[in-house]
N, C-alpha and C positions, 0 to 999 in steps of 0.2 A: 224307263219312261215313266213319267209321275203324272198322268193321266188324269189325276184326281186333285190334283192342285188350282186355286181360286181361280189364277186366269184361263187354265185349261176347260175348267167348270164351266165359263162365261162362255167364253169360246165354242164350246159345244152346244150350248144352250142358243147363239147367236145363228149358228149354221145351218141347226134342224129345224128354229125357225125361218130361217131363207126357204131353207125347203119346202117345208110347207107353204109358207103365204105368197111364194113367187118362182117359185119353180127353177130357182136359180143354178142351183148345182146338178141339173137334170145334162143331159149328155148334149153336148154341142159344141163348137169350135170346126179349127178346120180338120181335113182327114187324116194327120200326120205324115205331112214332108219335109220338114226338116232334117236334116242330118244326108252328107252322102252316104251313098250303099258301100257295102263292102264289094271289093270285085277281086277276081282272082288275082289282080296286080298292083292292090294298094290296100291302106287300110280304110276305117270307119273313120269318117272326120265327122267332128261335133262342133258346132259353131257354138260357141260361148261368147255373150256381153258380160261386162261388168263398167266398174269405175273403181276401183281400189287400186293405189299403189300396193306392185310386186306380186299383182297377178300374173303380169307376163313372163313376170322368171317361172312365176310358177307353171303358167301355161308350157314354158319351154324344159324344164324340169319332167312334168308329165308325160311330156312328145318322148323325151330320151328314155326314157323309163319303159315306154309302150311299146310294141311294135305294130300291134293290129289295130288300136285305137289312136286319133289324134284327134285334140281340140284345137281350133281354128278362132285365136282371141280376135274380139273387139272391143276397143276400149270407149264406153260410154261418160259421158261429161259429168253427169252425178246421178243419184237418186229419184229426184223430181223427173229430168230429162229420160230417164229409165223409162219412167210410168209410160210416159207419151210415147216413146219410140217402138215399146212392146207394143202398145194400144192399135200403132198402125199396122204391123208385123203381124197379130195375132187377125185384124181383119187382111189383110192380105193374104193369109194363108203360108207365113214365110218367117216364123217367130224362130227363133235358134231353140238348140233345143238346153242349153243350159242358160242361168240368169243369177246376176246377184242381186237379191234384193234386199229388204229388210223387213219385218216381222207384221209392220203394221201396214202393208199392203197383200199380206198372203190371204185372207181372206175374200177379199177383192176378186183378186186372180183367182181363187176358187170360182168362186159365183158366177163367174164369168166362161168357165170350163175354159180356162187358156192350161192349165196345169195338169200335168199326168202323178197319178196314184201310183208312188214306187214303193210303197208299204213292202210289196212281198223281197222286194231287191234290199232293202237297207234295215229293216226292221231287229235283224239280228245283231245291227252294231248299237241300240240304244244306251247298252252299259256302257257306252264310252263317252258319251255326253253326259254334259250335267242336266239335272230336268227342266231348268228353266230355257235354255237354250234348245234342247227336242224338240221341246213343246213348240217354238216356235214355228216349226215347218210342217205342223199337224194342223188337219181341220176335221172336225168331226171322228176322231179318232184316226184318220189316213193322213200316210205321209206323202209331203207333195216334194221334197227336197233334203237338201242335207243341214244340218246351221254349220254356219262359219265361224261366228266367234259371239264373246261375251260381253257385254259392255257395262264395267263399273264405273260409276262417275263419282265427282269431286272436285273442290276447286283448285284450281294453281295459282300461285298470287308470287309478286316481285317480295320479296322480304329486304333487300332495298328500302324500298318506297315501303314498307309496312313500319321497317326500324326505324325510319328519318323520323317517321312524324307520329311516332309512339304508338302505333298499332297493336292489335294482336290478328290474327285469321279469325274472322266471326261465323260463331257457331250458330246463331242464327240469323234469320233474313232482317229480323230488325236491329242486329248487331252490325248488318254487312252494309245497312243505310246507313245509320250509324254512320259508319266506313270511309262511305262516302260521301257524305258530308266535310268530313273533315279532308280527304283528298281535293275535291272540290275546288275548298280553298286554296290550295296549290296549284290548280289549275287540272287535276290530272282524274279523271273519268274511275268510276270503279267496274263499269261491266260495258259492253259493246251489245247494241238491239239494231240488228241490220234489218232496215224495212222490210226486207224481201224473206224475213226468216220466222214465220209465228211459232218454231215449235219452243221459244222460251215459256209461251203460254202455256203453251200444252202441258208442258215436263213440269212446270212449278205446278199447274194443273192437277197433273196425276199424281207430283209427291201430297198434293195436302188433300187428296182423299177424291177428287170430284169422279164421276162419270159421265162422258158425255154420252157414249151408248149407254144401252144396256137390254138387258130380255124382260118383258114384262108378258107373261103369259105367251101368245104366239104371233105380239108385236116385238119390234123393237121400242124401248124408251129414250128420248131424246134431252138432255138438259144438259144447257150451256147457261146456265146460272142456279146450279147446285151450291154448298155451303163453301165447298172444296173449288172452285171453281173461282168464288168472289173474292178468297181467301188469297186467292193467290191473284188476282188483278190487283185486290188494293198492296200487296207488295208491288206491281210493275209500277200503278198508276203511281206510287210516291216517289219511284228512281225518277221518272220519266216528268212528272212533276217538277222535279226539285232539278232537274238536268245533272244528272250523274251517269249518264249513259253516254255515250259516243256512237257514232250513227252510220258510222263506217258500214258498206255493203261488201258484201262478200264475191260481188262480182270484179271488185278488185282485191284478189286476193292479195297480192304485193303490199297494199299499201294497210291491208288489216295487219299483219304481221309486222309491217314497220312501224306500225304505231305502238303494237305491244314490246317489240323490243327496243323501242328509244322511249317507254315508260310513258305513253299518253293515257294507255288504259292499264289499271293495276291488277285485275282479276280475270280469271275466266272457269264457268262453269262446264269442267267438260269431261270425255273419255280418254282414255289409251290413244283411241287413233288419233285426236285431235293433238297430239305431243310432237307427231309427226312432222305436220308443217311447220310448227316454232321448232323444230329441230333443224329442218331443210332452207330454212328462211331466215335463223336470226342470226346476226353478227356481233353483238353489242353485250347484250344479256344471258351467255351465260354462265350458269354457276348463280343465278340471282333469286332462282324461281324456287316454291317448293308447292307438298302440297298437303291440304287442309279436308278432312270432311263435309259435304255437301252440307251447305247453311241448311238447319233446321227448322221450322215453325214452331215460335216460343212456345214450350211447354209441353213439345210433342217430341215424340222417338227419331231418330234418326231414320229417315228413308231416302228413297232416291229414285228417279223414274227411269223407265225404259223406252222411252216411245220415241219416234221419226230420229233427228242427224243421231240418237244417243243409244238408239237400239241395236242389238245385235244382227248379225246379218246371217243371211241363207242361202245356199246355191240351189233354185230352183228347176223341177225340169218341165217343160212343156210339154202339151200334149200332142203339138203337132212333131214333136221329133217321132223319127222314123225308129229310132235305135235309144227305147226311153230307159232300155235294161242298164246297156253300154254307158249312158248320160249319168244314174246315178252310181253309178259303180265309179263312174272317173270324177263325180260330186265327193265321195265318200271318199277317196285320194285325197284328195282337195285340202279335204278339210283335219285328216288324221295323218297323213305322212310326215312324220320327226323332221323333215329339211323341211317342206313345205308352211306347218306351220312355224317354226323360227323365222321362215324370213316374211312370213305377213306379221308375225308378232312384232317383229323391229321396227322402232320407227325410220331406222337405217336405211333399210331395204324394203319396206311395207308400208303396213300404215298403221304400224303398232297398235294393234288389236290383239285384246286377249279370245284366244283361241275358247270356241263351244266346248273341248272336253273337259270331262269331271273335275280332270288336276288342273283347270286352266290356271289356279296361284300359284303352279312351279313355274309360270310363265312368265311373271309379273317384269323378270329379270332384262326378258327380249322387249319388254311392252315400255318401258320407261328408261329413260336417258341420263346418264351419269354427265353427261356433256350437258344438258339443261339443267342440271338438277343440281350439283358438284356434289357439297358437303349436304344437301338434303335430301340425296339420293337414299340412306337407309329407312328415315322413319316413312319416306315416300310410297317405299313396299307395300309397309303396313299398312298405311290407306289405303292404297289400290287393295288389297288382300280385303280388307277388313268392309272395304265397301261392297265387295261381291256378293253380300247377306246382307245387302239392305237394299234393295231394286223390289222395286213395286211389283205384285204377281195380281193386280184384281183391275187389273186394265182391258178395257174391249174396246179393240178396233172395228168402228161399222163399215157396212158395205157399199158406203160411197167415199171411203177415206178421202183417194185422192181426189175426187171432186170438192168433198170438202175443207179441202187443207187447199186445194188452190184459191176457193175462195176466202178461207181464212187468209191468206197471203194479202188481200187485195183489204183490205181491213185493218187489217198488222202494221200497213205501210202509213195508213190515216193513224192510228193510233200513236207511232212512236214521230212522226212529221206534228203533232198535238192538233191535231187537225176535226180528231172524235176522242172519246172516250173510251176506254175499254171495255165497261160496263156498254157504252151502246154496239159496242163490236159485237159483243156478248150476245146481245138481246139480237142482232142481225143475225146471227149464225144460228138463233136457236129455231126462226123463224125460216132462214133459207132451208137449211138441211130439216126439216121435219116436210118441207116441202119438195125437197129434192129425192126423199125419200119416197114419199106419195106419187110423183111424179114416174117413178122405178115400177111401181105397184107392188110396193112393198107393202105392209103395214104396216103402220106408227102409230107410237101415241106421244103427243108432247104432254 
């Protein structure tokens, strides 16, 4: 456990201020009934949500393996949809008692006491994570769950469509406009900003330095137009400008995928998991795709973010389960059993995620596709490998995340319809959430 690392630092610094100025992590939720009882003629069933392809094999994997434990899947629509469905679960009194989430909503759920402290249950497997992935299911030095996987990101681009019209893969964002500029005039888009999606903001956000939390004595500090923050609007506002983007919503997913494999959009900045669906969906393309290091901001180092669709995930346990021991002990399966993780790592049979342990780059193999990839399947490794040491560690997630990402969503959608500007998106969000915060009775300072 690397305990003493940037974003852990922040993170701690974020929680004990909770503590103090809102008494938020003080003891509350419901009394813990989730989970059936064990009875002489059956076993402990553990209701688990998620939304990951090839949790249910995994789900059915852990059943045959058990006899006195079983998890009881449900499969949830996505991440967003997660927040809300716990939100009513955990006021009902009827939350499961395991969850998948992702990193920058664990906090939240701390604050909120919807989460049980399994510290004493899982603390002895730490050596087996890496420490950026630990780290994510700790708050204030207690652990609330298990991490599930890792998430290096990068681009994927048609080489096709790079070779016809004399390209190369740009190493940075102004090489990648560049890009698309000249795809353009072929009629053919270089990146996809679906209204309904703002974490592109974010992620270019956190790669070029900004913070929108942060700990300022035993407030929180708030700034949604830091240097890092403007730095990466005026990259969106010139794609979205210039119309180099595609507008495709991801609530048809069909028709995202069929635009990228009949070559309408040329690029995509993403993870492992995301290989999955262009694995499960294309026809046309492949053998076409390869992949290229995360565009960088002229004159700066290579980084790459970690935060909302691109973050690693966690199996979390609640605090209303009945059986919190038994929850993470079958979280800790989960996420280190040899079959278990090959078949979330595939995009095959999962959703090609690299797995949260230490060695997660002997994995890279199950995480990426010979069948997308053909002949660029080798140097492809090495990006995925070599991207795992450049993910942002100095990122703070605040305690109203998802309230504030829903309303960044409502903003995101004016922004890429050219409806506002980014900068005014900006300046709305710096304004609602200093407010939303106040309203929590948190402290703030904008």
């Amino acid at each position: 456990m690397n305990s003493t690392s940037p974003r852990r630092r922040f993170l701690l610094a974020a929680v004990a201020s909770l503590a103090l100025t809102s008494g938020l992590l003080t003891s509350c939720g419901g009394s813990g009934s989730s989970g059936d009882s064990a009875s002489a003629d059956g076993p402990v069933t553990l209701p688990f949500w998620g939304w990951a392809n090839g949790q249910d094999a995994v789900v059915k994997a852990f059943n045959a393996a058990h006899k006195d434990v079983k998890l009881r899947y449900t499969k949830v629509t996505d991440q967003l949809t997660m927040q809300k469905q716990l939100t009513n679960a955990v006021k009902a009194d009827n939350a499961p008692c395991l969850v998948q989430n992702t990193a920058e909503y664990v906090t939240s759920w701390v604050s909120q006491g919807a989460l049980a402290d399994v510290t004493p249950y899982v603390r002895s497997a730490a050596g087996t994570f890496n420490s950026g992935s630990w780290a994510a299911a700790q708050v204030q030095g207690r652990i609330y769950g298990v991490p599930t996987s890792s998430a290096p990101n990068f681009t994927i681009y048609r080489t096709d469509l790079f070779t016809r019209y004399g390209l190369e893969p740009p190493a940075t964002w102004d090489e990648f406009i560049a890009a698309g500029k000249v795809l353009k005039k072929h009629g053919i888009k270089i990146t996809n900003y679906a209204g309904e999606d703002p974490s592109t903001l974010e992620v270019l956000a956190m790669q070029a330095g900004a913070h929108w939390y942060r700990i300022d004595g035993n407030s929180w500090k708030v700034n949604f137009q830091d240097p890092g923050t403007l730095k990466a609007a005026q990259v969106i506002q010139e794609i979205i400008d210039n119309d180099l983007d595609s507008k495709l919503s991801f609530a048809d997913y069909a028709a995202v995928q069929r635009n990228y494999d009949n070559g309408g959009t040329a690029t995509r900045q993403i993870s492992t998991w995301q290989m999955a669906g262009m694995v499960q969906n294309f026809t046309k393309s492949f053998g076409k795709w390869a992949l290229a290091p995360w565009p960088a901001f002229t004159g700066e180092a290579a980084k790459t973010p970690a935060g909302t669709n691109l973050t690693g995930s966690v199996t979390l346990v609640t605090r209303q389960c009945t059986h919190q021991k038994q929850a993470a002990e079958a979280a800790l399966w989960i996420s280190t059993n040899a079959d278990a993780v090959k078949t979330m790592a595939s995009p095959a049979t999962g959703n090609g995620v690299l797995p949260a342990l230490k060695d997660s780059g002997a994995y890279v193999d199950e995480a990426i596709s010979s069948k997308l990839l053909g002949r660029n399947y080798e140097p492809a490794r090495k990006t995925v490998t070599d991207s795992l040491n450049t993910v942002t560690t100095d990122w703070t997630f605040g305690p109203d995340w998802t309230a504030m990402f829903t309303e960044l969503q409502s903003g995101w959608a004016k922004v890429v319809s050219k409806e506002q500007k980014v900068t005014d998106l900006l300046a709305h969000m710096q304004q609602w959430t200093v407010g939303d915060l106040k309203s929590r009775g948190i402290s703030v300072k904008d």
